[in-house]
Wavefront OBJ file of the C-alpha trace (Angstrom):
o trace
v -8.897 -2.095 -20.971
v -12.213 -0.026 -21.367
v -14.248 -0.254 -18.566
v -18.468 -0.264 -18.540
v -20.742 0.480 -15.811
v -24.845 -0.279 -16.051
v -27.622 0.565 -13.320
v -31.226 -0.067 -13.375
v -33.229 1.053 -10.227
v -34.292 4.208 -8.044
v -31.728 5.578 -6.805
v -29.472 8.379 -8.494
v -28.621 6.321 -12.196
v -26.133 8.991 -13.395
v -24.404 9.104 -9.885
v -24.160 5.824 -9.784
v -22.865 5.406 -13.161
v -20.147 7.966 -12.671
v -18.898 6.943 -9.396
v -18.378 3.455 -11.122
v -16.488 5.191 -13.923
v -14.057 6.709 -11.889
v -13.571 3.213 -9.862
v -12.177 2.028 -13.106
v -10.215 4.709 -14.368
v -7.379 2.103 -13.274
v -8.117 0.426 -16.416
v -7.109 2.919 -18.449
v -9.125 5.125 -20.652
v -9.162 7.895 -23.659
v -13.006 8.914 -23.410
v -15.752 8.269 -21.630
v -19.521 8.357 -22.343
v -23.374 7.630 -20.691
v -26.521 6.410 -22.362
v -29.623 6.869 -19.965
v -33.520 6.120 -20.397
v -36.027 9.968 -19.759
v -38.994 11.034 -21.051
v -39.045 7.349 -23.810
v -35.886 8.682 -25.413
v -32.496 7.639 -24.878
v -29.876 10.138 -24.331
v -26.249 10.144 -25.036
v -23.503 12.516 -23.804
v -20.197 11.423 -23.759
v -16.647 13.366 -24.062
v -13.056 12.596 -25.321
v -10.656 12.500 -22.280
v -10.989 12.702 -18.671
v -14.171 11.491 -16.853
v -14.064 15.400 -15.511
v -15.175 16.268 -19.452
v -18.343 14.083 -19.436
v -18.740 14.840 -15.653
v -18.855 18.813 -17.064
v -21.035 18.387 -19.692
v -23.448 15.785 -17.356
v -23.620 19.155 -15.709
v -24.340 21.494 -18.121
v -27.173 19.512 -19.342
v -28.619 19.686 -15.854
v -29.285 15.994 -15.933
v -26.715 14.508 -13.007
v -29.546 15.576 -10.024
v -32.662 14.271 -11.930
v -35.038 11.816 -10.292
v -36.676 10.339 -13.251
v -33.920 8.813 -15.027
v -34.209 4.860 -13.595
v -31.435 3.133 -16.308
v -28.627 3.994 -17.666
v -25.402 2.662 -18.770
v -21.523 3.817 -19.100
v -18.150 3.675 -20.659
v -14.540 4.308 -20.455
v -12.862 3.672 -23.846
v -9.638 2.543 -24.911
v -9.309 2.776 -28.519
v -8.631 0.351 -30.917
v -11.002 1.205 -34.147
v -10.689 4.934 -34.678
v -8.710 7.436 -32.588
v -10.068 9.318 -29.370
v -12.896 11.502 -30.251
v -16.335 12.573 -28.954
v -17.600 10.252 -32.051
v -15.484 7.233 -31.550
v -16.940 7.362 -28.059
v -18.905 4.871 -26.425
v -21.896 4.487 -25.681
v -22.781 4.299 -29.720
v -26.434 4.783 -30.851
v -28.706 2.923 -33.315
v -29.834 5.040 -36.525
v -33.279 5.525 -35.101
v -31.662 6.763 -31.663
v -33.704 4.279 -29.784
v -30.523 2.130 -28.836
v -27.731 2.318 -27.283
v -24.745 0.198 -26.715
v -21.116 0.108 -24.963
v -19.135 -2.319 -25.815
v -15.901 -4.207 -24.599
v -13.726 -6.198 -26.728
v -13.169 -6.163 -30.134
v -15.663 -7.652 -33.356
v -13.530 -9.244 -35.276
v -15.897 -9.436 -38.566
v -17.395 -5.656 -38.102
v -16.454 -4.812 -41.747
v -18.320 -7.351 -43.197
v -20.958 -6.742 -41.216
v -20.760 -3.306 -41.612
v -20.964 -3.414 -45.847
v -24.220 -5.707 -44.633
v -25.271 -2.832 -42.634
v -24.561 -0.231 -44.971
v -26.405 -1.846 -47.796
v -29.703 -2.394 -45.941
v -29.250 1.771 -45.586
v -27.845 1.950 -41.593
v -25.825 4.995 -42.008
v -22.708 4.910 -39.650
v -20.921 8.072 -37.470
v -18.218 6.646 -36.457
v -14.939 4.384 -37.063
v -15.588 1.763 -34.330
v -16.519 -1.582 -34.407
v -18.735 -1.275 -31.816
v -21.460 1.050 -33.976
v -22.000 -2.394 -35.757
v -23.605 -3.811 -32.815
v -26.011 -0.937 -32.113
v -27.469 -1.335 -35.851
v -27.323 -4.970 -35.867
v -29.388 -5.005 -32.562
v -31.710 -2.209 -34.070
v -31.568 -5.007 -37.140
v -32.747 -7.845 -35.667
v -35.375 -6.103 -33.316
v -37.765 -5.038 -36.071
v -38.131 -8.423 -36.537
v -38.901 -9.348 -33.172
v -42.203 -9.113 -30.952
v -42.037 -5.468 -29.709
v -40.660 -4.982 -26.514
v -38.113 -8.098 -27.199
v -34.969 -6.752 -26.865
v -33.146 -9.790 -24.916
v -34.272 -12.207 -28.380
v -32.814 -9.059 -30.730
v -29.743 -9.202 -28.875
v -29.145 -13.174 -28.772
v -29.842 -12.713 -32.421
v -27.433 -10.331 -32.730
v -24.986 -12.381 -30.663
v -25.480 -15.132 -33.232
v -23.251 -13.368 -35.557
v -20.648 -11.524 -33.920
v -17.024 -13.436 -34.364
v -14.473 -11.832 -31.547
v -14.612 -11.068 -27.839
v -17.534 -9.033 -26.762
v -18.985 -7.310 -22.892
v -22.291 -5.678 -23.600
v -25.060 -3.542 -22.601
v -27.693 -2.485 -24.067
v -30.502 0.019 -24.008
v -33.816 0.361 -25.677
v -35.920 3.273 -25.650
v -38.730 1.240 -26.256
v -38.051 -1.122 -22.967
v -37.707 1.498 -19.845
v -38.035 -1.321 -17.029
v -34.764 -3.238 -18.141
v -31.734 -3.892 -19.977
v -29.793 -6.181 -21.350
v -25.731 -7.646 -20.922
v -24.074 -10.319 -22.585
v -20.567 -11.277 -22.702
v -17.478 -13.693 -24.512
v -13.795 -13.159 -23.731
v -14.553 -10.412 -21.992
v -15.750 -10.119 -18.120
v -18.214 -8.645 -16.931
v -20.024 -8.973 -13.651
v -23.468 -8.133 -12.401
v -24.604 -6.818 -8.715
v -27.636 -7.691 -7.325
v -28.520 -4.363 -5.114
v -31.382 -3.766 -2.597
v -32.896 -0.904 -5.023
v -31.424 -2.061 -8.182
v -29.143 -4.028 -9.898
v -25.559 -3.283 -11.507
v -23.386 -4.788 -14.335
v -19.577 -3.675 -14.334
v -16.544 -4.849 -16.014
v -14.822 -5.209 -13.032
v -16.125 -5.639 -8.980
v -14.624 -2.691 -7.471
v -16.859 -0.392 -9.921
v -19.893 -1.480 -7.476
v -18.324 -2.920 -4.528
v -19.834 0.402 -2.210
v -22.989 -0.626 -3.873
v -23.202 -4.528 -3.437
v -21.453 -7.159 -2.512
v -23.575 -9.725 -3.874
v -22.087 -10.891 -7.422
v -22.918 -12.722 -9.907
v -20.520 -13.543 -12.513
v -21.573 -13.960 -15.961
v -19.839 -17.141 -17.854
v -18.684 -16.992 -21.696
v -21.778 -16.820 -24.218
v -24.458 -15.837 -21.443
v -27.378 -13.112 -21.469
v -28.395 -11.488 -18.859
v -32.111 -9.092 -18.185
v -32.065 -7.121 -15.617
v -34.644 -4.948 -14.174
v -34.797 -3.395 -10.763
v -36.173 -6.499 -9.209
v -34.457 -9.503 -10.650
v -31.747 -10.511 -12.978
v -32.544 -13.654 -15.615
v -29.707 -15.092 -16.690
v -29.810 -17.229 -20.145
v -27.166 -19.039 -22.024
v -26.775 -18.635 -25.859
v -29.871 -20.511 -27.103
v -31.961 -18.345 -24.687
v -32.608 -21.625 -21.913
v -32.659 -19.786 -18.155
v -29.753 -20.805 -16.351
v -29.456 -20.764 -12.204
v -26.506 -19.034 -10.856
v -25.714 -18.709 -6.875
v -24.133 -15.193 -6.171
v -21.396 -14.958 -4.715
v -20.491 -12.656 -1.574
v -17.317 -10.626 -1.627
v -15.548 -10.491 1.173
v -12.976 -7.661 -0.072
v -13.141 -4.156 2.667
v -14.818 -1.339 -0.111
v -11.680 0.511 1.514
v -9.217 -1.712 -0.214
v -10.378 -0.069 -3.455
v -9.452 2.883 -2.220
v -6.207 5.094 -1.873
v -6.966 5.620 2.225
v -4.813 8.489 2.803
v -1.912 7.399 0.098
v -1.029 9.975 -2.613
v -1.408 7.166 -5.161
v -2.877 3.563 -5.263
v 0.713 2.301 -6.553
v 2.014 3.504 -3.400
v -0.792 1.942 -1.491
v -0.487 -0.903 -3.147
v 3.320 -1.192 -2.430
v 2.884 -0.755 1.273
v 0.240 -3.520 1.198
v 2.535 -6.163 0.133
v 3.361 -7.254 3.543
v -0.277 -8.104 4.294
v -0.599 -9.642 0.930
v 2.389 -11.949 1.261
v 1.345 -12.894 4.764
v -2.194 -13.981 3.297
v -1.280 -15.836 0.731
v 1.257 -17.649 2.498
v 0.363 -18.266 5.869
v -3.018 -19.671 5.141
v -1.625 -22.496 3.226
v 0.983 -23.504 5.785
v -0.578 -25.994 8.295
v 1.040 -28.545 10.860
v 3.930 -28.665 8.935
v 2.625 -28.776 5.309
v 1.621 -26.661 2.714
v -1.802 -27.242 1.531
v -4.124 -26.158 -1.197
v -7.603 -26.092 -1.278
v -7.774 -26.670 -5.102
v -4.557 -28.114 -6.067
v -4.692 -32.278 -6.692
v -1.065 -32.659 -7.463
v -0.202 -35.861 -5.877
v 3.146 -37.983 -6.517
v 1.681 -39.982 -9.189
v 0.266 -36.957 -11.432
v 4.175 -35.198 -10.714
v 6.085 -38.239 -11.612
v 4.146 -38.702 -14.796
v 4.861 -35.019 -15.726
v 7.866 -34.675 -18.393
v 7.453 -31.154 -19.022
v 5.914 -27.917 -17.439
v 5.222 -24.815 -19.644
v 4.379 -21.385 -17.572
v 2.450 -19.329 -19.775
v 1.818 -15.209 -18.966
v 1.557 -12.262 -20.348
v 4.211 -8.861 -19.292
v 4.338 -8.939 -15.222
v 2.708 -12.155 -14.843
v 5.926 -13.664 -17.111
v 8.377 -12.496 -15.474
v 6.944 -14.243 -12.342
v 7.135 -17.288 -14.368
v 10.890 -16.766 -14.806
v 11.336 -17.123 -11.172
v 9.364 -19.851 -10.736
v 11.354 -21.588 -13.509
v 14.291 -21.158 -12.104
v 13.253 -22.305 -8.803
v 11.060 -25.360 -9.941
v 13.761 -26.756 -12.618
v 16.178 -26.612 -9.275
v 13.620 -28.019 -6.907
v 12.369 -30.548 -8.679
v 14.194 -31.060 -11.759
v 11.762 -30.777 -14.273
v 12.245 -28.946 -17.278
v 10.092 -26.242 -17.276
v 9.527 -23.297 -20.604
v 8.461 -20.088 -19.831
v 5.958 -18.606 -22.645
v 4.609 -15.548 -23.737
v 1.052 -16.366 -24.122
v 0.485 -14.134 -27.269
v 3.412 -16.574 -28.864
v 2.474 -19.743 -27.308
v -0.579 -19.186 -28.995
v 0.517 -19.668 -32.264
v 3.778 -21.270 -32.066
v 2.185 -24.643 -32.074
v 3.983 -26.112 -28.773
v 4.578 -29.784 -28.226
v 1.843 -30.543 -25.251
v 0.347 -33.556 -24.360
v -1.163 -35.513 -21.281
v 2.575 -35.619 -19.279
v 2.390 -31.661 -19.489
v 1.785 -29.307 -16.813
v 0.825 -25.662 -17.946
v 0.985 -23.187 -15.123
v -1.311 -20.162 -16.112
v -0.513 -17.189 -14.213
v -3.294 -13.753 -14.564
v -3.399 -11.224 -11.649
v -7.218 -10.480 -13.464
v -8.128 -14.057 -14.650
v -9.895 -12.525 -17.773
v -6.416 -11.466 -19.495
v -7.300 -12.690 -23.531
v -3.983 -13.894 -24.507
v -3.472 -16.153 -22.060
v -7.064 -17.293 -21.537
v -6.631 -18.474 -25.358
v -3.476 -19.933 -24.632
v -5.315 -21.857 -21.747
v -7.714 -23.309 -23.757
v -5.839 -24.624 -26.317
v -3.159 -26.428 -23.975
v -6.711 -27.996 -22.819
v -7.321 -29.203 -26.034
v -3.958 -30.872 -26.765
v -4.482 -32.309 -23.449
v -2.716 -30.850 -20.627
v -3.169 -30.608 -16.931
v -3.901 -26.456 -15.896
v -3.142 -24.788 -12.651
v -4.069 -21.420 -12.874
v -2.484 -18.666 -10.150
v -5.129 -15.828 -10.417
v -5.977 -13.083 -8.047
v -9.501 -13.061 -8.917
v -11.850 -15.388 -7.796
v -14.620 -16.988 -10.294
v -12.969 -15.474 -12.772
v -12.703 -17.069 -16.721
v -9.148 -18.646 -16.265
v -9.987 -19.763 -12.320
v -13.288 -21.520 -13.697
v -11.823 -23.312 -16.550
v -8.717 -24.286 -15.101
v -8.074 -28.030 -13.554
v -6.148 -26.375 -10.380
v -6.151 -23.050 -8.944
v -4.494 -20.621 -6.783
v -5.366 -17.724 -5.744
v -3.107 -15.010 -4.176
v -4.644 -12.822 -2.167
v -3.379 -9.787 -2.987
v -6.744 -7.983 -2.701
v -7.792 -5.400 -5.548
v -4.926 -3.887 -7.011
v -5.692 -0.614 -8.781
v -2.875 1.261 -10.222
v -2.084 -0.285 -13.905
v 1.352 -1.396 -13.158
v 1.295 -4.476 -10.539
v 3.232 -4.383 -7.210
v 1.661 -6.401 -5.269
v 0.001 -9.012 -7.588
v 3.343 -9.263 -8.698
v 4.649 -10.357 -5.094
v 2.155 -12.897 -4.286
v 2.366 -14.508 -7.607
v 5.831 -15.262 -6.721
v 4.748 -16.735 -3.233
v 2.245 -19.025 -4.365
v 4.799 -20.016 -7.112
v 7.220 -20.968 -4.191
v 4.476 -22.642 -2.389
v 3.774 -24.634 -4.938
v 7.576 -25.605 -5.985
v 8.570 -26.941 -1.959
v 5.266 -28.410 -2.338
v 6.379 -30.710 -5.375
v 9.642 -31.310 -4.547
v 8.431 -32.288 -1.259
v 5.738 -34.548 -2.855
v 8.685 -35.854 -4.820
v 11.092 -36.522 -2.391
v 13.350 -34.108 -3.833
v 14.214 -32.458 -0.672
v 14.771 -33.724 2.547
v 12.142 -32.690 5.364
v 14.680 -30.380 7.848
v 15.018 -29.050 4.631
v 11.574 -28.466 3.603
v 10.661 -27.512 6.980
v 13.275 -24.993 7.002
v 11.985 -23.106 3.450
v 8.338 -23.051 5.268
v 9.915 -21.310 8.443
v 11.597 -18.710 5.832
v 8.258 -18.852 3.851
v 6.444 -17.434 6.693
v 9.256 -15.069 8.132
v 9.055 -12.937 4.982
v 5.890 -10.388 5.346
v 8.577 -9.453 8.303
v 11.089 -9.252 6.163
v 9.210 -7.252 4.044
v 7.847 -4.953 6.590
v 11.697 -4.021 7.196
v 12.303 -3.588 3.635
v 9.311 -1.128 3.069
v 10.874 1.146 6.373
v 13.972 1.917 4.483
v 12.515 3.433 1.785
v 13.930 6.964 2.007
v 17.061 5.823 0.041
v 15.535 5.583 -2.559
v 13.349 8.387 -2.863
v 16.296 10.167 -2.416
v 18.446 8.692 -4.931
v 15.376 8.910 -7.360
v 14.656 12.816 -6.603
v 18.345 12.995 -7.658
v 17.886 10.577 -11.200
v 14.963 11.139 -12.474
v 15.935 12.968 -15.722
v 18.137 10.264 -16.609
v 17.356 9.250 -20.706
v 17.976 5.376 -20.307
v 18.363 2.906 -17.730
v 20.061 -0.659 -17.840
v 19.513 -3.528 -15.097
v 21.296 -6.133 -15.099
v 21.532 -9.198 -13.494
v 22.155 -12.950 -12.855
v 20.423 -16.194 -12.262
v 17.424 -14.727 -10.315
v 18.891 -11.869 -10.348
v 18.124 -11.782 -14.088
v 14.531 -12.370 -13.468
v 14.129 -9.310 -10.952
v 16.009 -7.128 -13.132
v 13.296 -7.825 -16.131
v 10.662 -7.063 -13.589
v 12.341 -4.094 -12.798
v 12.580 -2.564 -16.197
v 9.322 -2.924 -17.186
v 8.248 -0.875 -13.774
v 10.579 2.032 -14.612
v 9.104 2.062 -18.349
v 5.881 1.459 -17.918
v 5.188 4.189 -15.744
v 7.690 7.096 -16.121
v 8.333 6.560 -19.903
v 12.370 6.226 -19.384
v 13.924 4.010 -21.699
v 14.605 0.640 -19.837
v 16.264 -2.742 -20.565
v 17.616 -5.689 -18.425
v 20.277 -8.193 -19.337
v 21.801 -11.011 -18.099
v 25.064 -10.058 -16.681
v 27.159 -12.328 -18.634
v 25.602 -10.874 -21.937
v 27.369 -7.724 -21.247
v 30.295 -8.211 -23.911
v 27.632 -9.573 -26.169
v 26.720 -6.186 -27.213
v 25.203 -4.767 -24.623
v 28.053 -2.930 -22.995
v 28.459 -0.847 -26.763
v 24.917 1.368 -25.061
v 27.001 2.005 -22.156
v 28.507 5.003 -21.874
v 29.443 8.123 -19.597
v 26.894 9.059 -17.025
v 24.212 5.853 -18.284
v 22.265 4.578 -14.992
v 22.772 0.587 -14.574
v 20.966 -0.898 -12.035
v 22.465 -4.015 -10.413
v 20.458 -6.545 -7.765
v 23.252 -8.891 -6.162
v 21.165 -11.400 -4.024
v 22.902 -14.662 -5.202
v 26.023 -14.959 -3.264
v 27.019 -17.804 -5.662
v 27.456 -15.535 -8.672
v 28.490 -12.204 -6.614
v 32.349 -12.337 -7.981
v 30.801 -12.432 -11.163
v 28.703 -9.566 -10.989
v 31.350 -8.013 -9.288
v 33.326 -8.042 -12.625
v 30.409 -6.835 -14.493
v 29.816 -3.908 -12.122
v 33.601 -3.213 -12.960
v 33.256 -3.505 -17.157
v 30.311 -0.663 -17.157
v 31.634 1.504 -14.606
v 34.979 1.373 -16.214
v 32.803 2.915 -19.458
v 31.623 5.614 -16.603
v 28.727 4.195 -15.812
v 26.566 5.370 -12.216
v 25.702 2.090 -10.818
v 23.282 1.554 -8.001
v 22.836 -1.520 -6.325
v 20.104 -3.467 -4.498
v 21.730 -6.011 -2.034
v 21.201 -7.509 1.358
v 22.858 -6.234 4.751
v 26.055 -8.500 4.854
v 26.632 -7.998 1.187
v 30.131 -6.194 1.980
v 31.521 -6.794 -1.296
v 29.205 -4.209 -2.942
v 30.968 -1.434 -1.297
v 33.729 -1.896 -3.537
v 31.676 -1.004 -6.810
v 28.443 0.552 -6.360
v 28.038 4.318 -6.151
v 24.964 3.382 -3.832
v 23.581 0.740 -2.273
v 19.945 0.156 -1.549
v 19.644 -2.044 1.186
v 17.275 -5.235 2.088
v 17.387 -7.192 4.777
v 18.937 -10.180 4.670
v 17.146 -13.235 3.573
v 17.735 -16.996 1.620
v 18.607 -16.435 -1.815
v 16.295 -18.699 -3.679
v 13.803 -16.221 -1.979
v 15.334 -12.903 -2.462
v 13.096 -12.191 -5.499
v 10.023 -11.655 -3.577
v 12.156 -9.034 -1.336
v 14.586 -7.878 -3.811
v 12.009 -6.409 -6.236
v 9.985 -4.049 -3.559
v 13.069 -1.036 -3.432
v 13.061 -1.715 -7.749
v 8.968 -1.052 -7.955
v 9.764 1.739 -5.073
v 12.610 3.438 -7.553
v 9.937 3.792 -10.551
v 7.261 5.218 -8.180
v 9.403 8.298 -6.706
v 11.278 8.805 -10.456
v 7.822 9.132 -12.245
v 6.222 11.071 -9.893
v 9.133 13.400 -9.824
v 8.205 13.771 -13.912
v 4.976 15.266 -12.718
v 3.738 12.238 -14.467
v 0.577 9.922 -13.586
v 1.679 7.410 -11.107
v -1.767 5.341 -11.345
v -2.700 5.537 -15.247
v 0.287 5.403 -17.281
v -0.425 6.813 -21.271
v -1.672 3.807 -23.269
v -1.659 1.377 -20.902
v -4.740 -0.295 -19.144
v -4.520 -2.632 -16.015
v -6.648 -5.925 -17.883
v -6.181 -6.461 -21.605
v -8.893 -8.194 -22.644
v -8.647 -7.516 -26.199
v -5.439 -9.734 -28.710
l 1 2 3 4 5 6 7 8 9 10 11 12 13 14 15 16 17 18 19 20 21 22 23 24 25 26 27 28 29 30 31 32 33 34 35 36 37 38 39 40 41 42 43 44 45 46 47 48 49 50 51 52 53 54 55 56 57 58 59 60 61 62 63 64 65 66 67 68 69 70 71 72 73 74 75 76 77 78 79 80 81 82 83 84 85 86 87 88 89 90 91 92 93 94 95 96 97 98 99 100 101 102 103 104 105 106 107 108 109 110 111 112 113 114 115 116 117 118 119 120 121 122 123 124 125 126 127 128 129 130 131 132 133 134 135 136 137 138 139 140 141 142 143 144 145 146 147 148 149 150 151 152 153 154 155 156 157 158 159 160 161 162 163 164 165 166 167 168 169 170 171 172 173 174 175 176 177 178 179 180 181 182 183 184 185 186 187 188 189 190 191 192 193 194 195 196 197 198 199 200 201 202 203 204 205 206 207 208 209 210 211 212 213 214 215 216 217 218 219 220 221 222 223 224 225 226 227 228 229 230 231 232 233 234 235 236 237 238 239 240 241 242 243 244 245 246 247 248 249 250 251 252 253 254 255 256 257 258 259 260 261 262 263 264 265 266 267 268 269 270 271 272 273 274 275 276 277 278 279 280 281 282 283 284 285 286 287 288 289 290 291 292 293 294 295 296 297 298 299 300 301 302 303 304 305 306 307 308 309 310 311 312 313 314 315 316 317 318 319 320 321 322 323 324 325 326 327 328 329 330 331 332 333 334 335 336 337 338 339 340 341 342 343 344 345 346 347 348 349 350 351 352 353 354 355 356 357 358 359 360 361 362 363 364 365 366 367 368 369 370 371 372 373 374 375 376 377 378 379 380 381 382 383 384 385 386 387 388 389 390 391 392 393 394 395 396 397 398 399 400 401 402 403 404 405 406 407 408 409 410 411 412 413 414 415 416 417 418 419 420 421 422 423 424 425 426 427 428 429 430 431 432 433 434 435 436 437 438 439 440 441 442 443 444 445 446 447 448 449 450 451 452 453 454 455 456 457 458 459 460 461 462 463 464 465 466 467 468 469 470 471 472 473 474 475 476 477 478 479 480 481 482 483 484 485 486 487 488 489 490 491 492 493 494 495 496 497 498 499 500 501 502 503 504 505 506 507 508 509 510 511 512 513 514 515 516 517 518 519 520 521 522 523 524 525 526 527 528 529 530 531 532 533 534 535 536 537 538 539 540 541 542 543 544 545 546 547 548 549 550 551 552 553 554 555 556 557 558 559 560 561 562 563 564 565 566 567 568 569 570 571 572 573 574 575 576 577 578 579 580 581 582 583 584 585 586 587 588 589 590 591 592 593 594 595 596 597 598 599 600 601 602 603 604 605 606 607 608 609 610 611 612 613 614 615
């Protein structure tokens, strides 16, 4: 969610800051806004809606061309306190207009802080918690040595409960600005003619590719020459950047209508990266993974904790650990495992899966398996990012930046490194013979093929989608794996085009379920698992007998699918146990082509953002 930009330097500020704006659109947005240093003032325009709004009114003010403004910072908001306005807007000033402040995260203790505020006379313009910050700052700086802003804001700091990214202006300091951040990430680039601070690295990856990324509870000054970093009692701390290696092109569409669509045609290359790589002389290996026979045998219990997309990856790799290496394994909803007060302890292994790294619910759930005394391996896409630093393990897919809000890609080489690591343990644990572990690392590495065929055939179902897309509810239904792709599945379709969804488990049919079924209702049925085809079969038969359309997703010698299915989208054909990784591309193809025949936005679905960083 929310997204914040911040240059100091001598090149164009506002360009800078607009072009990173619109690199994080992805993260979904209701309003945007810019706070920049001219003349000893600081200004504020900022706009409700597009970035094209503020980029208008940037315009109209004549500022976007000037050469004398040297700092500035920006914002994309999401909203959580207050609805979209031009008030509720970030960036938020102080009540003597001398600073400014845009905020990520949410301030948990605002109202309190707020009647504090309002006593002492700070009169407030809008209904965010953010506001609360800019006063507070103000606050605590007339009490400082002039010109101390960095001390005003670890004051400020001091007494803010909740998740926070920051930066901050002062009219008063022209020659630098400040950052801090908890729970919430935030990044700064270290540039030839300036430095940067983003929420995210694609915002300044044409910029910079030197990063430095901020840890929970840090401060940051920058100025155009350096960056001090400082930890929460103000002591400098020494920080290495790092270099990323990521093409600035991969943040872009190059050529694609959409960055979904991109994204899905990338998934070849991303599968191939994350596997291959690993796969040497026979074995998989991990460069941060010590899992060794003794640490597995001791394990009693493995929980998989994610949030939406991520989950559903942990589904699969339930199913396919539990077989592998038969140990019970609990998938959890890290917003629930949270509070639920699971039974954890030093035999557990929690596998902590995050396409960001930074996602809140399950960073919290992280830390408090930590503190009942689990083992963590993380699966993250990002590196150096909160979950990948804290974790014991880690590994990263290497999916590249994925832009559009709902995941394709991420999704895919969760999955493989989820595989990777189940033949690894049952390997480790003698749970499967070599030919046999051999032959799942052959089939490992034969799938970016696989998927390379898969992607060709897409035309089936653009075509059934151009014809489908008005449909008012969708089912998908499944079993075994099957199951898992078909939950996956649904929450593409609804995420993006708005269409009702849900996904069952094909033997819950006469559990209630089949009562929604009715003439002309789409069902949507993957049949990878020969083992429980018959079965599915019958199912197919129950809804269509209620005059159901059914389409199907099933692999070249699947023969018996003829029989039921109106159509049939084809995959090539591939081992079961794997099909998920393939299965899923022609399901995340189907809600791309029906939502962009709604005329709707492919990349930025309504009230969604791409990392929630905020419980």
């Amino acid at each position: 969610m929310c997204g914040i930009v911040g240059y100091i330097g001598q090149d164009k500020t506002l360009e800078i800051l607009m072009d990173g704006l619109s690199r994080l659109e992805y993260r979904g947005y209701d309003s945007a806004g810019v706070a920049y240093l001219q003349d000893g003032n600081v200004d504020v325009i900022k706009r409700k809606g597009r970035l094209d709004n503020l980029r208008e009114a940037l315009n109209n003010a004549g500022c976007m061309s000037s050469e004398d403004v040297f700092a500035g910072i920006g914002h994309t908001r999401w909203a959580t306190h207050g609805a979209p306005s031009d008030e509720n807007s970030h960036p938020h000033l102080s009540d003597s207009g001398k600073i400014a402040v845009v905020h990520n995260g949410i301030i948990e203790n605002y109202l309190e802080l707020k009647k504090y505020l309002t006593d002492k006379g700070y009169k407030f313009h809008s209904e965010t918690d953010t506001e609360v910050i800019a006063h507070l700052v103000e606050h605590h700086y007339k009490k400082c040595e002039p010109g101390n802003l960095l001390e005003a804001v670890r004051m400020t700091l001091s007494v803010l409960e909740g998740s926070y990214a920051l930066g901050v202006l002062c009219a008063d300091c022209p020659e630098s600005f400040v950052a801090a951040r908890k729970d919430s990430p935030l990044i700064i680039g270290l540039g030839e003619q300036g430095n940067y601070i983003a929420s995210d690295i694609p915002a300044i990856l044409s910029r910079t590719r030197n990063i430095v990324i901020m840890e929970d509870q840090e401060i940051a000054l920058l100025t155009a020459e350096c960056v001090k970093l400082f930890d929460s009692l103000g002591q400098p701390v020494e920080r290495e950047p790092v270099y990323v290696t990521w093409d600035s092109e991969a943040a872009e569409k190059g050529g694609y209508e959409h960055f979904m669509m991109k994204e899905i045609n990338e998934e070849a290359r991303a599968l191939k990266d994350t596997i291959v790589p690993r796969i040497r002389n026979g074995l998989i290996r991990f460069e941060h993974v010590d899992l060794n026979r003794e640490i597995l045998e001791d394990t009693d219990h493995i929980h998989i904790v994610a949030c939406g997309t991520a989950s559903h990856a942990g589904v699969v790799g339930k199913y396919i650990i539990e077989k592998l290496c038969r140990i019970p394994v609990q998938v959890d909803v890290a917003s629930e495992f949270r509070y639920r007060d699971p039974i954890i302890g030093e035999k557990t292994l929690v596998i902590i899966i995050s396409q960001s790294g930074e996602t809140l619910d399950t960073l919290a759930a992280m830390r408090e398996a930590k503190k009942m005394g689990a083992r963590i391996l993380a699966i993250v896409n990002v590196v150096g990012s909160s979950i990948a630093r804290e974790a014991d393990s880690v590994i990263y897919t290497a999916a590249g930046p994925e832009i559009a809000v709902a995941s394709t890609k991420a999704y895919n080489t969760q999955l493989a490194a989820l595989y990777l690591l189940a033949f690894q343990m049952a390997h480790t644990l003698g749970k499967i013979e070599q030919d046999e572990y051999e032959s799942y690392l052959k089939k490992l590495t034969e799938l970016p093929d696989v998927m390379e065929k898969t992607l060709a055939r897409k035309e089936t179902v653009q075509r059934f989608a151009a014809e489908h897309f008005n449909v008012h509810s969708v089912f998908f239904i499944g079993r075994s794996l099957d199951y898992a792709l078909s939950m996956e599945a649904s929450l593409k379709l609804k995420e993006i085009s708005y269409i009702h969804s849900e996904a069952y488990a094909g033997g819950e049919l006469k559990h209630g379920t089949i009562a929604l079924i009715e003439e002309g209702t789409l069902v949507v049925c993957p049949l990878t698992q020969d083992r429980l085809l018959d079965k599915m079969i019958s199912n197919i038969r129950e809804v269509k007998a209620r005059g159901a359309l059914v389409l199907g997703i099933a692999m070249d010698s699947c023969a018996k699918a003829e029989e039921v299915c109106d159509t049939i989208i084809r995959i090539p054909d591939v081992d079961p146990l794997l099909a998920p990784i393939i299965a899923v591309t022609p399901a995340q193809l189907f809600a791309y082509y029906v939502t962009v025949n709604k005329g709707l936005d492919v990349d930025k679905p309504r009230n969604l953002a791409k990392s929630v960083t905020v419980e």
